[in-house]
C-alpha positions in Angstrom: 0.0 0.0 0.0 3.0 2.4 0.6 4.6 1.9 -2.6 1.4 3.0 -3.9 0.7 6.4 -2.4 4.5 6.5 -3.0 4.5 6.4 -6.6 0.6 8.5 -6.8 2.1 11.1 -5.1 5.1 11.0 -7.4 3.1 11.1 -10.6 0.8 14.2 -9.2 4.3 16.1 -8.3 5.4 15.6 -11.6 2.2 16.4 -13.1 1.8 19.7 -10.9 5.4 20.5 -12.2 4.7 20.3 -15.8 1.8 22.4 -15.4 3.6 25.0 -13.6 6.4 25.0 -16.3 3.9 25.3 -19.0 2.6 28.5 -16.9 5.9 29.6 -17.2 6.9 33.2 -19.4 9.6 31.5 -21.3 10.3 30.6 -24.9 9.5 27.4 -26.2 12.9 25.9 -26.5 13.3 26.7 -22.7 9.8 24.9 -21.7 10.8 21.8 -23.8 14.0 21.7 -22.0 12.8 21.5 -18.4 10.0 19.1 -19.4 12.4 16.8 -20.6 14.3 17.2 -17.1 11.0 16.8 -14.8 10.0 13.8 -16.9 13.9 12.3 -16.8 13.7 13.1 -12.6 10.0 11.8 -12.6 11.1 8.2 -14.1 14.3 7.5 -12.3 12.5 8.6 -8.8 9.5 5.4 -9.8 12.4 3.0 -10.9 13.6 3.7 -7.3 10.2 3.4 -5.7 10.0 0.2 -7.4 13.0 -1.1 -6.4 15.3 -0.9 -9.7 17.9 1.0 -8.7 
């Protein structure tokens, strides 16, 4: 059941993020850039919740 809430809570912070980068005043370039960083930080923190690394 922890792992879970543990990797809901993940997905909604990484969710939450994007949006607030989308809300963001900067140039496209600079949006697709940090999206491709949350998402990259997003997936190695679940392989760690489950137990992959």
């Amino acid at each position: 059941m922890s792992l879970l809430i543990s990797v809901l809570v993940t997905f909604l912070v990484i969710f939450l993020v994007l949006y607030l980068i989308g809300m963001l005043p900067l140039d496209s370039r600079a949006k697709q850039i940090a999206r491709i960083i949350v998402i990259i930080i997003g997936v190695i923190s679940l392989l760690r919740y489950l137990a992959v690394f």
